[in-house]
TORPA-4810 file (N, C-alpha, C, O; in nm, 3 decimals):
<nodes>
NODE_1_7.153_-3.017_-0.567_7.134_-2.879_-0.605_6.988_-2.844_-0.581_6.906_-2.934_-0.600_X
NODE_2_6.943_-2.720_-0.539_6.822_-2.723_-0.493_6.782_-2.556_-0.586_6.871_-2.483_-0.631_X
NODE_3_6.671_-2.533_-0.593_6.603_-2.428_-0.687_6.551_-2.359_-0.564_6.488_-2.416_-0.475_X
NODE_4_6.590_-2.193_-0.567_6.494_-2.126_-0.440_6.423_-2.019_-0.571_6.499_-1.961_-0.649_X
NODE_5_6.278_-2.003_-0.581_6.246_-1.917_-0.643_6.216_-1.802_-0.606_6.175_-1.814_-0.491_X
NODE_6_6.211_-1.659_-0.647_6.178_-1.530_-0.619_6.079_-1.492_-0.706_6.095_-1.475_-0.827_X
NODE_7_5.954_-1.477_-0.633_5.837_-1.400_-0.730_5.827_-1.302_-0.694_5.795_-1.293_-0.576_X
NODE_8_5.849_-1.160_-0.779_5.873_-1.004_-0.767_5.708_-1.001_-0.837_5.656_-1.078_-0.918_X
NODE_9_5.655_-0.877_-0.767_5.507_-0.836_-0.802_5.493_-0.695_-0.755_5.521_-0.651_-0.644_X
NODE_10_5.450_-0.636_-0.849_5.422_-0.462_-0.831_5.329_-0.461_-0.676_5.241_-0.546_-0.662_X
NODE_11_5.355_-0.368_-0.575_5.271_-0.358_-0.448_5.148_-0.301_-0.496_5.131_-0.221_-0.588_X
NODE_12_5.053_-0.361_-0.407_4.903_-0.361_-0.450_4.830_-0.220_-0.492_4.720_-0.210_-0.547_X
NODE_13_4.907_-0.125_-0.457_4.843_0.013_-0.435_4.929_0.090_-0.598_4.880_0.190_-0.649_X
NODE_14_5.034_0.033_-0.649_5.100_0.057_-0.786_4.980_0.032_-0.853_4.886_-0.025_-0.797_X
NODE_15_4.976_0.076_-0.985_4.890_0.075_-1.121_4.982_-0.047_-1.200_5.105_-0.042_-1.197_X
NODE_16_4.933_-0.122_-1.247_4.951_-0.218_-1.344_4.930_-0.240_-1.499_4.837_-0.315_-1.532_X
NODE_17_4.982_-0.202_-1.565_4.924_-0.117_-1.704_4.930_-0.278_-1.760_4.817_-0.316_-1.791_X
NODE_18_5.033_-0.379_-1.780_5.025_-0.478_-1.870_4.935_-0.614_-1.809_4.897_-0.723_-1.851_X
NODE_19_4.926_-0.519_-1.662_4.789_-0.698_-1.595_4.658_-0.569_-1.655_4.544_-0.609_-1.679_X
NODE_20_4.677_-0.494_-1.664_4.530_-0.402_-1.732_4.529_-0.460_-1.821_4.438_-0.542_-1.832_X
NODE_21_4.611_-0.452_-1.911_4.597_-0.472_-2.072_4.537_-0.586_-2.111_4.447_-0.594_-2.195_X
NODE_22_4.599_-0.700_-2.036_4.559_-0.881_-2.016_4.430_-0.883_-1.938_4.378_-0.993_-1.957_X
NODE_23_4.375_-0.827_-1.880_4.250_-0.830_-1.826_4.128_-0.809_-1.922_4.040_-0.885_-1.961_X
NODE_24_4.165_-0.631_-1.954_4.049_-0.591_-2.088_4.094_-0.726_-2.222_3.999_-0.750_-2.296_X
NODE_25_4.165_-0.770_-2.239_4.173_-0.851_-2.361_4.083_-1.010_-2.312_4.020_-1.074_-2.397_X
NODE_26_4.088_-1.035_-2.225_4.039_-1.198_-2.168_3.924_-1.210_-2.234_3.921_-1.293_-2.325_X
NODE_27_3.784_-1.117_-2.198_3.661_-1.161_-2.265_3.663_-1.164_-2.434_3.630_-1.266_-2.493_X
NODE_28_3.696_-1.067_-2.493_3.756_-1.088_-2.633_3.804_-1.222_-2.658_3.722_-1.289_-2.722_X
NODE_29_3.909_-1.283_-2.629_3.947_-1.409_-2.622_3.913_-1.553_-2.525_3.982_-1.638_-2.469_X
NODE_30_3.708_-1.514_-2.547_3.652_-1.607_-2.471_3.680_-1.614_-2.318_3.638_-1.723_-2.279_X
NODE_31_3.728_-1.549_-2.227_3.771_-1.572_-2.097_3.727_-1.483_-2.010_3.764_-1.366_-1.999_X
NODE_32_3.619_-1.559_-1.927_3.536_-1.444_-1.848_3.525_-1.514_-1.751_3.521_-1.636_-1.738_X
NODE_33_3.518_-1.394_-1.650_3.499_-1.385_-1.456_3.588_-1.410_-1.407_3.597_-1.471_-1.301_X
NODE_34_3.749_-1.334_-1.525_3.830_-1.292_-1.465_3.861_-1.130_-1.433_3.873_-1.054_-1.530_X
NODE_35_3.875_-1.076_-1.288_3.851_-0.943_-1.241_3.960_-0.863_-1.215_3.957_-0.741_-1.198_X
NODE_36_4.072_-0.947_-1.214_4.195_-0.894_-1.208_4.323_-0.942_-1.256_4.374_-1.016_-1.171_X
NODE_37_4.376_-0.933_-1.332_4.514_-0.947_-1.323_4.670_-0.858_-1.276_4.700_-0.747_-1.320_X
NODE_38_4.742_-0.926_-1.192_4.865_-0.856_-1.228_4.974_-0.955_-1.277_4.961_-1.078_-1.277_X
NODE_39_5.093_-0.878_-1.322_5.177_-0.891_-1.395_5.295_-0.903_-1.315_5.339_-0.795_-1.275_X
NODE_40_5.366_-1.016_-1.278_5.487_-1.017_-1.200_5.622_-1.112_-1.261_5.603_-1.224_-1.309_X
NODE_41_5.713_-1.071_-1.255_5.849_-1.158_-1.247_5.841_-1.292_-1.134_5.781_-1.322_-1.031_X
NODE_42_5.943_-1.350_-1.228_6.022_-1.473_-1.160_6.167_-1.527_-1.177_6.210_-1.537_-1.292_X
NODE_43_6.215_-1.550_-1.113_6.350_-1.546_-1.090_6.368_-1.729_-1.036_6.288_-1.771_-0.952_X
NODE_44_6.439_-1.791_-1.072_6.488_-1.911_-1.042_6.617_-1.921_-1.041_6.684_-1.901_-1.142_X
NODE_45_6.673_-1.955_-0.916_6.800_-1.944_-0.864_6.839_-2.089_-0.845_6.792_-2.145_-0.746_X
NODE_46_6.919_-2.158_-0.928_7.005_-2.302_-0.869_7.082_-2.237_-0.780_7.117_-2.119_-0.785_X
NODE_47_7.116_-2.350_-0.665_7.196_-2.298_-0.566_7.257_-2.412_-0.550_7.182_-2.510_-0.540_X
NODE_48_7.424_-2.439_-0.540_7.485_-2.511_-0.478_7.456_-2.512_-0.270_7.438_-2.428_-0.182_X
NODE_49_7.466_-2.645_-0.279_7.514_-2.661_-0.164_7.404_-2.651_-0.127_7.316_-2.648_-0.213_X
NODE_50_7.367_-2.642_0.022_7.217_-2.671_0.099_7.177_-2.512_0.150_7.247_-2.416_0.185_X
NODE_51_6.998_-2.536_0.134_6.980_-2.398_0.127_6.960_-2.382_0.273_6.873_-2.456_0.319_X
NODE_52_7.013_-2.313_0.348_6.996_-2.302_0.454_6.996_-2.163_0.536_7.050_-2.082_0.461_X
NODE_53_6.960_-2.101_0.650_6.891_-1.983_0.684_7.004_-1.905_0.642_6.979_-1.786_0.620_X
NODE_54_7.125_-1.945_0.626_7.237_-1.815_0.587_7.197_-1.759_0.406_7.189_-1.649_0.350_X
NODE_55_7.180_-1.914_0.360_7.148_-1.920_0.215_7.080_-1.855_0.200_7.122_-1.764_0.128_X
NODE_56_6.922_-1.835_0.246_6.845_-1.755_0.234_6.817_-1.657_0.240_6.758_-1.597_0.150_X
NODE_57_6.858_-1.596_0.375_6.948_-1.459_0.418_6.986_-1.370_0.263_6.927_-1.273_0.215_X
NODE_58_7.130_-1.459_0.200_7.198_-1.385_0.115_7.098_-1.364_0.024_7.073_-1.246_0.000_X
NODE_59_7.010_-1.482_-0.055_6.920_-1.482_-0.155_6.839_-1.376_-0.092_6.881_-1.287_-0.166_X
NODE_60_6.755_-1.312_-0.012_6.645_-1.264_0.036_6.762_-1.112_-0.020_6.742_-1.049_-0.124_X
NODE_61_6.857_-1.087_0.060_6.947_-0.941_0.024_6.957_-0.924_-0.140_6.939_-0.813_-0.189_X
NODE_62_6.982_-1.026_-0.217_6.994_-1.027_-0.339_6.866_-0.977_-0.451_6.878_-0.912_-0.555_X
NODE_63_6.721_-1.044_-0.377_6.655_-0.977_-0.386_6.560_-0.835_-0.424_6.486_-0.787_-0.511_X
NODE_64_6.648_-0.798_-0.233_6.561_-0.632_-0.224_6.660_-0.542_-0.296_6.618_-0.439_-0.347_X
NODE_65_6.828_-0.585_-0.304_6.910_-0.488_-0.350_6.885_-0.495_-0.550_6.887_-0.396_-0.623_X
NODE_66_6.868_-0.623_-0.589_6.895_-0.625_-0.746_6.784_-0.711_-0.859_6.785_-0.709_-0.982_X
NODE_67_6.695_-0.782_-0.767_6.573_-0.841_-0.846_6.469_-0.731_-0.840_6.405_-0.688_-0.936_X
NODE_68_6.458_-0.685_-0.692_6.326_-0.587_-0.674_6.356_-0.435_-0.640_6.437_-0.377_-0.569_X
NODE_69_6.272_-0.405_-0.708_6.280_-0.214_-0.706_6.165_-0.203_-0.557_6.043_-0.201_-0.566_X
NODE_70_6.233_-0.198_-0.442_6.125_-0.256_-0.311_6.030_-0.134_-0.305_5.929_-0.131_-0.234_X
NODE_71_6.082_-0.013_-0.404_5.987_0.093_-0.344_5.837_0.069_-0.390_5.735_0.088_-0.324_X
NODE_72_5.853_0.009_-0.554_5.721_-0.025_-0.554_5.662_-0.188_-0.568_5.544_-0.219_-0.584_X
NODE_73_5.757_-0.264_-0.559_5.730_-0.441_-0.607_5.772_-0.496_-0.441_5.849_-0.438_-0.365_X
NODE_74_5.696_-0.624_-0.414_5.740_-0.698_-0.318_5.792_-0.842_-0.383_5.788_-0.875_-0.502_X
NODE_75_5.831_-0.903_-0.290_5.885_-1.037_-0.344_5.888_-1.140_-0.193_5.901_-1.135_-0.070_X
NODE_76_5.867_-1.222_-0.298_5.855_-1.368_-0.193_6.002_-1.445_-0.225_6.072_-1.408_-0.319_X
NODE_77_6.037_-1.551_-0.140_6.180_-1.651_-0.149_6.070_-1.759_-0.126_5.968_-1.744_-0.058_X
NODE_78_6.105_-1.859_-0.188_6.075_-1.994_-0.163_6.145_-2.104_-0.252_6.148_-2.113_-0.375_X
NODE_79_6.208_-2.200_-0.138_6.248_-2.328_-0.199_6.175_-2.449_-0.268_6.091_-2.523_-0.219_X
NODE_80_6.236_-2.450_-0.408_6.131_-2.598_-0.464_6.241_-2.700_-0.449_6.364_-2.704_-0.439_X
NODE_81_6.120_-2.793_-0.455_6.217_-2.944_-0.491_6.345_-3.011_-0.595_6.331_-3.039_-0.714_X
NODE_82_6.410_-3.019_-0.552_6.511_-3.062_-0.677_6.432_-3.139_-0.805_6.324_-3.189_-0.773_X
NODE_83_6.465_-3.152_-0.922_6.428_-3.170_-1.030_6.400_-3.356_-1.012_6.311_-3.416_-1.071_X
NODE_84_6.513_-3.427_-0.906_6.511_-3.537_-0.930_6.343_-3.572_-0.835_6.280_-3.673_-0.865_X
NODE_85_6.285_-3.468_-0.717_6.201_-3.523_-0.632_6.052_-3.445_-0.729_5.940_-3.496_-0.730_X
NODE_86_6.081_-3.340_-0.788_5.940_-3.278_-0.888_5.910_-3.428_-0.965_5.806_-3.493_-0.951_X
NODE_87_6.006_-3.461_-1.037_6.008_-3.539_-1.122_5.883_-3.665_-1.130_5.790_-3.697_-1.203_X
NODE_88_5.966_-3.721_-0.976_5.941_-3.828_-0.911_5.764_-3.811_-0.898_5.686_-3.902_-0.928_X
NODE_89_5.717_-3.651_-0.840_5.569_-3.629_-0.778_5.492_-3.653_-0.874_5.391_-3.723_-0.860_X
NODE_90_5.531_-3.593_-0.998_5.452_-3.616_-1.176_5.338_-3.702_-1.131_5.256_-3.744_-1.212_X
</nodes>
Protein backbone atom coordinates (compact mmCIF):
# COMPACT_ATOMS: atom_id res chain seq x y z
CA UNK A 1 0.00 0.00 0.00
CA UNK A 2 1.64 3.18 -0.79
CA UNK A 3 0.66 6.95 0.65
CA UNK A 4 0.47 9.75 -2.28
CA UNK A 5 0.18 13.09 -0.45
CA UNK A 6 -1.63 16.37 -1.64
CA UNK A 7 -0.44 19.71 -0.21
CA UNK A 8 -3.25 22.39 -1.11
CA UNK A 9 -1.84 26.12 -0.44
CA UNK A 10 -3.65 29.46 -1.06
CA UNK A 11 -1.84 31.00 -4.59
CA UNK A 12 0.75 33.47 -3.73
CA UNK A 13 -1.07 36.61 -4.82
CA UNK A 14 -4.41 35.42 -2.27
CA UNK A 15 -4.27 37.19 1.27
CA UNK A 16 -3.72 34.77 4.06
CA UNK A 17 -5.45 35.93 7.16
CA UNK A 18 -4.56 32.71 9.54
CA UNK A 19 -0.55 32.51 8.16
CA UNK A 20 -1.05 36.52 9.15
CA UNK A 21 -2.32 35.78 12.37
CA UNK A 22 0.65 32.99 13.12
CA UNK A 23 3.20 35.33 11.91
CA UNK A 24 2.19 38.61 14.10
CA UNK A 25 1.91 36.05 17.12
CA UNK A 26 5.69 34.29 16.64
CA UNK A 27 7.76 37.18 18.30
CA UNK A 28 5.31 37.31 21.29
CA UNK A 29 5.98 33.66 21.69
CA UNK A 30 9.81 34.09 21.53
CA UNK A 31 10.12 33.31 17.68
CA UNK A 32 11.88 35.67 15.53
CA UNK A 33 13.21 36.09 11.80
CA UNK A 34 10.29 34.55 10.86
CA UNK A 35 8.82 36.82 7.71
CA UNK A 36 6.22 34.83 6.48
CA UNK A 37 3.89 32.36 6.98
CA UNK A 38 1.22 30.59 5.03
CA UNK A 39 -1.35 28.34 5.99
CA UNK A 40 -2.05 25.19 3.83
CA UNK A 41 -3.89 21.74 3.86
CA UNK A 42 -2.85 18.20 3.58
CA UNK A 43 -4.45 15.40 2.40
CA UNK A 44 -3.00 11.76 2.70
CA UNK A 45 -4.33 9.29 0.43
CA UNK A 46 -3.59 5.27 1.06
CA UNK A 47 -3.86 3.82 -2.20
CA UNK A 48 -4.25 0.24 -3.05
CA UNK A 49 -2.39 -1.26 -5.60
CA UNK A 50 0.71 0.51 -7.34
CA UNK A 51 0.80 4.10 -7.86
CA UNK A 52 1.29 4.48 -11.22
CA UNK A 53 0.90 7.37 -14.04
CA UNK A 54 -2.91 6.33 -14.42
CA UNK A 55 -2.99 6.41 -10.45
CA UNK A 56 -1.82 9.66 -10.42
CA UNK A 57 -3.68 11.01 -13.23
CA UNK A 58 -6.99 10.06 -11.20
CA UNK A 59 -5.42 11.40 -7.78
CA UNK A 60 -4.15 14.73 -9.56
CA UNK A 61 -8.29 15.07 -11.08
CA UNK A 62 -9.42 14.36 -7.57
CA UNK A 63 -7.51 17.05 -6.50
CA UNK A 64 -8.38 20.11 -8.80
CA UNK A 65 -12.16 18.89 -8.84
CA UNK A 66 -12.67 18.25 -4.73
CA UNK A 67 -9.45 18.90 -2.43
CA UNK A 68 -8.65 22.33 -4.21
CA UNK A 69 -10.73 25.39 -4.90
CA UNK A 70 -7.94 25.88 -8.10
CA UNK A 71 -9.24 29.40 -8.50
CA UNK A 72 -7.43 30.46 -5.60
CA UNK A 73 -5.12 27.38 -3.91
CA UNK A 74 -2.57 25.24 -5.87
CA UNK A 75 -1.59 21.79 -4.96
CA UNK A 76 1.19 19.47 -5.34
CA UNK A 77 0.81 15.16 -5.65
CA UNK A 78 3.60 13.37 -4.29
CA UNK A 79 4.31 9.77 -3.37
CA UNK A 80 5.82 8.75 0.15
CA UNK A 81 7.24 5.65 1.21
CA UNK A 82 5.23 2.92 2.61
CA UNK A 83 5.19 2.91 6.40
CA UNK A 84 7.22 -0.41 6.35
CA UNK A 85 10.40 1.61 4.25
CA UNK A 86 9.79 5.33 6.50
CA UNK A 87 10.06 3.11 9.29
CA UNK A 88 13.07 1.31 8.32
CA UNK A 89 14.94 5.19 7.35
CA UNK A 90 14.23 6.34 11.27
Amino acid sequence: MARVVVDVMLKPEILDPQGQAVQRALPRLGFDGISDVRQGKRFELEVDGPVDDAALARIRDLAESFLANTVIEDFTVKVEADDAVAGAAK
